[in-house]
N, CA, C and O of each residue as an XYZ file, in Angstrom:
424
protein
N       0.828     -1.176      0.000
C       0.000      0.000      0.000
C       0.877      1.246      0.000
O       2.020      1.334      0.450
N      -0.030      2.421     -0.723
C       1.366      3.613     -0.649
C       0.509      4.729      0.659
O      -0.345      4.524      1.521
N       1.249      5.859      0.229
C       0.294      7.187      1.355
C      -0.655      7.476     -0.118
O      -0.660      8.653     -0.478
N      -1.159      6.847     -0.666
C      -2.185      7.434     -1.487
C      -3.497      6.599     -0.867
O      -4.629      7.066     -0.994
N      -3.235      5.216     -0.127
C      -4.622      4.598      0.294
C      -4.568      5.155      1.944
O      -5.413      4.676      2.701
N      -3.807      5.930      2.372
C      -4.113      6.007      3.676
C      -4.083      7.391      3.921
O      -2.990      7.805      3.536
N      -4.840      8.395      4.428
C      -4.911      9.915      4.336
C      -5.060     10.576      6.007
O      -5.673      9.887      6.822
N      -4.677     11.454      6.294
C      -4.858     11.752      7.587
C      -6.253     12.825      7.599
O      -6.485     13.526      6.614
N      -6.895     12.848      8.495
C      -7.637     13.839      8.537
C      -7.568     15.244      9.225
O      -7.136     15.307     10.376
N      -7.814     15.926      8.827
C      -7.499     17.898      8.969
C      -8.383     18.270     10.305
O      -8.543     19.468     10.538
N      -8.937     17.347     11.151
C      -8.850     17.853     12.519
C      -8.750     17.555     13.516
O      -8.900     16.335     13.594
N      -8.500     18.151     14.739
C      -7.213     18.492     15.557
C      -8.404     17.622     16.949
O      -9.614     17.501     16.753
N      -7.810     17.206     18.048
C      -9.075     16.256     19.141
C      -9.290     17.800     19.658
O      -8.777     18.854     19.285
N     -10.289     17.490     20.702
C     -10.825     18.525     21.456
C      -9.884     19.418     22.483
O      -8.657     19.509     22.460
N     -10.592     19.896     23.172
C      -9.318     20.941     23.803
C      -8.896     19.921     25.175
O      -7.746     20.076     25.586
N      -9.590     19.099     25.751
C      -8.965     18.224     26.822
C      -8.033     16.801     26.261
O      -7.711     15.818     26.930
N      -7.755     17.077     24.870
C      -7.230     15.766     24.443
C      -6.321     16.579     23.638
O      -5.880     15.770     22.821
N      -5.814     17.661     23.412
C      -5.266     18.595     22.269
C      -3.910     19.480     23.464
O      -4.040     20.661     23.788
N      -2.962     18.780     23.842
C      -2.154     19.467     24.122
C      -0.738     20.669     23.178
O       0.313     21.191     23.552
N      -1.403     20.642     22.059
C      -1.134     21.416     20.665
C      -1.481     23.068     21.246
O      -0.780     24.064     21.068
N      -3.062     22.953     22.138
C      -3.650     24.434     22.009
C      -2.661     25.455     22.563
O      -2.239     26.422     21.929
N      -2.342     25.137     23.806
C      -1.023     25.502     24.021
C      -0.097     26.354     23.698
O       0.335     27.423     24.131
N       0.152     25.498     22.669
C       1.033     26.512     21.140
C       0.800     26.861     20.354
O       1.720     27.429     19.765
N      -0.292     26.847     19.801
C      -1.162     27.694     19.008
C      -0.899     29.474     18.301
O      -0.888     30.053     17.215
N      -0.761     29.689     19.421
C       0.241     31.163     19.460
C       1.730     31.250     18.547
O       2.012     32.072     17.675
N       2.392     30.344     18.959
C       3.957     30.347     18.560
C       3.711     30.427     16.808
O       4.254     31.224     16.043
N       2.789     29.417     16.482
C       2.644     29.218     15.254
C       1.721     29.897     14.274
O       1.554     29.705     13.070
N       1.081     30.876     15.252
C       0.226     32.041     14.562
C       1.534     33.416     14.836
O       1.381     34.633     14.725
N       2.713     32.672     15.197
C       3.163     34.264     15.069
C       4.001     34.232     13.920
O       4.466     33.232     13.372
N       4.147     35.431     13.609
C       4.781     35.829     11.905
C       6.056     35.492     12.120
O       6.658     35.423     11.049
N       6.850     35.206     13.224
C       7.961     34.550     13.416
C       8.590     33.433     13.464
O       9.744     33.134     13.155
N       6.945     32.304     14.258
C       6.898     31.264     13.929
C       7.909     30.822     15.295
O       8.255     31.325     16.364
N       8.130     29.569     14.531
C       8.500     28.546     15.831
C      10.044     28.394     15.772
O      10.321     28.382     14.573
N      11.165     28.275     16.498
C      12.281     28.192     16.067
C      12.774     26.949     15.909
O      13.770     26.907     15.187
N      12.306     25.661     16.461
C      12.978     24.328     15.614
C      11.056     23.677     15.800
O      10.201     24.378     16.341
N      10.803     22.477     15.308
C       9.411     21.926     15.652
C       9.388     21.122     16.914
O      10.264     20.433     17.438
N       8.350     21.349     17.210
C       7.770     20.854     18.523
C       8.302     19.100     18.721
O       8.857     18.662     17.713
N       8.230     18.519     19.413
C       8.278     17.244     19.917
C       7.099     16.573     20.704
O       7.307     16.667     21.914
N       5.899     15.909     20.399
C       4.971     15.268     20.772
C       4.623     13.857     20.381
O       4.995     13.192     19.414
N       3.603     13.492     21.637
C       3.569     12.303     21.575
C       1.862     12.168     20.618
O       1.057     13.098     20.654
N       1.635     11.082     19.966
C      -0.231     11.589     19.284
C      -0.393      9.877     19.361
O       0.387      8.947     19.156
N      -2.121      9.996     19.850
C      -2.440      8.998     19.848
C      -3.780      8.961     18.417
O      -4.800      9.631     18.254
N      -3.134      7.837     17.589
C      -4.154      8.075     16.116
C      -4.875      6.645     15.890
O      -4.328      5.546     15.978
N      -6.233      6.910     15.577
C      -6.941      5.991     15.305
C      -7.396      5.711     14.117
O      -6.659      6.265     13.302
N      -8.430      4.999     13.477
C      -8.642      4.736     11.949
C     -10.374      5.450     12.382
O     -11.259      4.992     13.105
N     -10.299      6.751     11.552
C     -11.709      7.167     11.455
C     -12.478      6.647     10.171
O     -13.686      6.828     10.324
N     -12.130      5.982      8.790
C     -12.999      5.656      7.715
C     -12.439      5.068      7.271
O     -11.240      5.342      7.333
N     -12.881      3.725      6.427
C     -12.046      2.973      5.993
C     -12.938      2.241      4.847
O     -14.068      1.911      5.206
N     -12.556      1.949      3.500
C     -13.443      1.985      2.522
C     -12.621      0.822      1.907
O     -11.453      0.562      2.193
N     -13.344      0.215      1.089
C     -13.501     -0.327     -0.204
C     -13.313     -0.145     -1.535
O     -14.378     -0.131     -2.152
N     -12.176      0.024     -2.312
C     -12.892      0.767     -3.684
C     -13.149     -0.755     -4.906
O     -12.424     -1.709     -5.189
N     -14.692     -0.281     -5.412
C     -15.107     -1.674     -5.891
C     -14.371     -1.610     -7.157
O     -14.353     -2.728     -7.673
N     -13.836     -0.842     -7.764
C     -12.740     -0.832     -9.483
C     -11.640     -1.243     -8.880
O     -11.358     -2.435     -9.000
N     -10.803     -0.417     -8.134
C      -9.497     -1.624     -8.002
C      -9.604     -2.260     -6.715
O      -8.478     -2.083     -6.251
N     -10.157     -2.784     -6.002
C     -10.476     -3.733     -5.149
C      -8.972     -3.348     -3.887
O      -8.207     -4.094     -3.278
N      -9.082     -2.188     -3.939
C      -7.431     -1.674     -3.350
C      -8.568     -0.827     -2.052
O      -9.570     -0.213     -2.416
N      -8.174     -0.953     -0.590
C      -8.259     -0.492      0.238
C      -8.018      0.847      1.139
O      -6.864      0.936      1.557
N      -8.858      1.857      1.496
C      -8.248      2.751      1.776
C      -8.714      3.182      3.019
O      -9.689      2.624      3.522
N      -7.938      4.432      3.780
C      -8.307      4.755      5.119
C      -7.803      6.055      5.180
O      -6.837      6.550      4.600
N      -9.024      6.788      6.386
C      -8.758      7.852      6.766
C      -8.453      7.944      8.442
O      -9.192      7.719      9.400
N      -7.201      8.325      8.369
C      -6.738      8.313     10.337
C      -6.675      9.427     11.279
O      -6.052     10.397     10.847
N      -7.089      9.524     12.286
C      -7.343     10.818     12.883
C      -6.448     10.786     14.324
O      -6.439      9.942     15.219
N      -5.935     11.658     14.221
C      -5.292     12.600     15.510
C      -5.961     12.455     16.651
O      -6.600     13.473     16.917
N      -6.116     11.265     17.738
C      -7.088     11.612     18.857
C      -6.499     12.595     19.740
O      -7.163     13.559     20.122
N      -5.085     12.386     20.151
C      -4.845     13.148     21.275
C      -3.116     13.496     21.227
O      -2.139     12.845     20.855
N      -3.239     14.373     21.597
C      -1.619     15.048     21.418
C      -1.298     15.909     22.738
O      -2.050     16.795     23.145
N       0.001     15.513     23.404
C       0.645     15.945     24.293
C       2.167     16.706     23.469
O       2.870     16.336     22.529
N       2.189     17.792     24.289
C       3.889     18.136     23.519
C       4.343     18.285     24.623
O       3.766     18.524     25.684
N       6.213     18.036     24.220
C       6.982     17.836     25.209
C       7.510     19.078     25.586
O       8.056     19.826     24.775
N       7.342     19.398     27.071
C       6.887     20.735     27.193
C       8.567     21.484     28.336
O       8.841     22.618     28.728
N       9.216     20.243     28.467
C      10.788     21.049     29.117
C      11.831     20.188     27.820
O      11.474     19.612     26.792
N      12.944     20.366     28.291
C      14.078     20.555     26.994
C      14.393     18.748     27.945
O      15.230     18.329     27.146
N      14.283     17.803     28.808
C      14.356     16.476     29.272
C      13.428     15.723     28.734
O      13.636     14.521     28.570
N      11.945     16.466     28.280
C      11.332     15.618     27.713
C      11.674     15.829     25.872
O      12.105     14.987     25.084
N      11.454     16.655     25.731
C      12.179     16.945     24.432
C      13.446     16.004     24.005
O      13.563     15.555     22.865
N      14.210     15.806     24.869
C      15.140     15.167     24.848
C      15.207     13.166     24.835
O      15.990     12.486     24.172
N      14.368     12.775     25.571
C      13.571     11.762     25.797
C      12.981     11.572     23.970
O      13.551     10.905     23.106
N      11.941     12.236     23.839
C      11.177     11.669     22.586
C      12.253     11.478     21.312
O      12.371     10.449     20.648
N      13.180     13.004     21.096
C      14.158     12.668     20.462
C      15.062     11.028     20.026
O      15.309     10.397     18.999
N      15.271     10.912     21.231
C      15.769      9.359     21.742
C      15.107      8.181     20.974
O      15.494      7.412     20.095
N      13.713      8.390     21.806
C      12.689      6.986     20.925
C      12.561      7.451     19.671
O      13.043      6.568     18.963
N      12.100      8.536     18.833
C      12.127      9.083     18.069
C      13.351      7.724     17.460
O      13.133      6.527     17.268
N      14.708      8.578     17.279
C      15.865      8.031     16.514
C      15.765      6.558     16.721
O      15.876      5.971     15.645
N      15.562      5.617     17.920
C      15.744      4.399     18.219
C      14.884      3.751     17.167
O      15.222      2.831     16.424
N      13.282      4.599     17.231
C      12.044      3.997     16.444
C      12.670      3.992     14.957
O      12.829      2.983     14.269
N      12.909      4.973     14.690
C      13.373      5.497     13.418
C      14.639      4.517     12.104
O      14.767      4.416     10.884
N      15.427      3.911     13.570
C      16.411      3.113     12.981
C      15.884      1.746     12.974
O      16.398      0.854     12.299
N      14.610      1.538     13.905
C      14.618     -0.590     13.798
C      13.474      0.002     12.885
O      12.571     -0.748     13.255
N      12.905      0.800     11.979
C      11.797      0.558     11.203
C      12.962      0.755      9.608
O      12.664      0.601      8.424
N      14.115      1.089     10.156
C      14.857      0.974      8.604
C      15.821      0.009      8.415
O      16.443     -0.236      7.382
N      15.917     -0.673      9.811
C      16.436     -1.644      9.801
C      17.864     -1.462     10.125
O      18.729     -2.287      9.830
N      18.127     -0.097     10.887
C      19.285     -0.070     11.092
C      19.521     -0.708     12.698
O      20.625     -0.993     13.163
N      18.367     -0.836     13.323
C      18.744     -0.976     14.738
C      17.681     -1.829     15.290
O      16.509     -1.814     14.914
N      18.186     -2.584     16.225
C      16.746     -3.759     16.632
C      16.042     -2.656     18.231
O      16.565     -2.143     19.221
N      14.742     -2.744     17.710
C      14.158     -2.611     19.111
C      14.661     -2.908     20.349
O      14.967     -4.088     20.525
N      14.882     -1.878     21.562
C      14.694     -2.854     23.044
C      14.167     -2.474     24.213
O      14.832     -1.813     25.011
N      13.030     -2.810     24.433
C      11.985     -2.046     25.104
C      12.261     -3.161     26.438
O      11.264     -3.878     26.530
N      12.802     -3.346     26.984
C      12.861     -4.722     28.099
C      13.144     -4.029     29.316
O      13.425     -4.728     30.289
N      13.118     -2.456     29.482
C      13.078     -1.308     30.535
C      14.562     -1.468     31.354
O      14.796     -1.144     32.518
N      15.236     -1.911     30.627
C      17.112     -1.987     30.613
C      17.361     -0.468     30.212
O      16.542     -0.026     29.406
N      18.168      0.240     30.560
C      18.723      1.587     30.114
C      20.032      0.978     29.572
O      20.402     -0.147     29.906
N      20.869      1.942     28.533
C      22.068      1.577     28.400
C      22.943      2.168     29.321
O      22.836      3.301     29.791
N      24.069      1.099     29.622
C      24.799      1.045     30.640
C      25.871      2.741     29.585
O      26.317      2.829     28.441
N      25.843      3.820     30.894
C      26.338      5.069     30.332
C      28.464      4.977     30.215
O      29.310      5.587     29.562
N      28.495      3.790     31.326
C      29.729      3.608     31.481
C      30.418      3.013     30.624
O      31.633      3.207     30.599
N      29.668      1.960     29.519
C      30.438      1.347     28.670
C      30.743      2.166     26.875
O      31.469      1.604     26.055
């Protein structure tokens, strides 16, 4: 499947599930933001169809809830999983979620 059968949808969860509102400001200013935010989003499948000509499947996914990382430790943190996630989905690096930290000494 490509990003042509799967589409996100253009709105944002409510204001108790939308830790985005927040910043809202930064990004309405003509100055804008100085690097992008770091958040966590929880996304679900809002529509999901059939097409009866090419028998090819498609979906629309929605944004339930978004927290941003709101000191420069958590920022720092998502970064982390961020890159870790980033490398075992390209195959550069295996997952290890087994709540082991790496040893800082070796």
């Amino acid at each position: 499947m490509t990003s042509k059968n799967v589409q996100l949808s253009g709105r944002l969860p409510g204001n108790e599930r939308n830790g985005l509102e927040d910043h809202y400001d930064e990004f309405l200013d003509q100055g804008g933001i100085d690097e992008p935010l770091r958040a966590v989003v929880d996304i679900d499948r809002k529509k999901w169809a059939m097409d009866d000509v090419t028998e090819e499947p498609s979906a629309v996914l929605r944004i339930t809830r978004i927290e941003v990382a709101g000191t420069a430790e958590d920022r720092a943190t998502l970064d982390a999983v961020m890159s870790k996630l980033t490398k075992a989905r390209l195959g550069d690096e295996q997952l290890d979620f087994d709540g082991d930290e790496p040893d800082e000494a070796a």
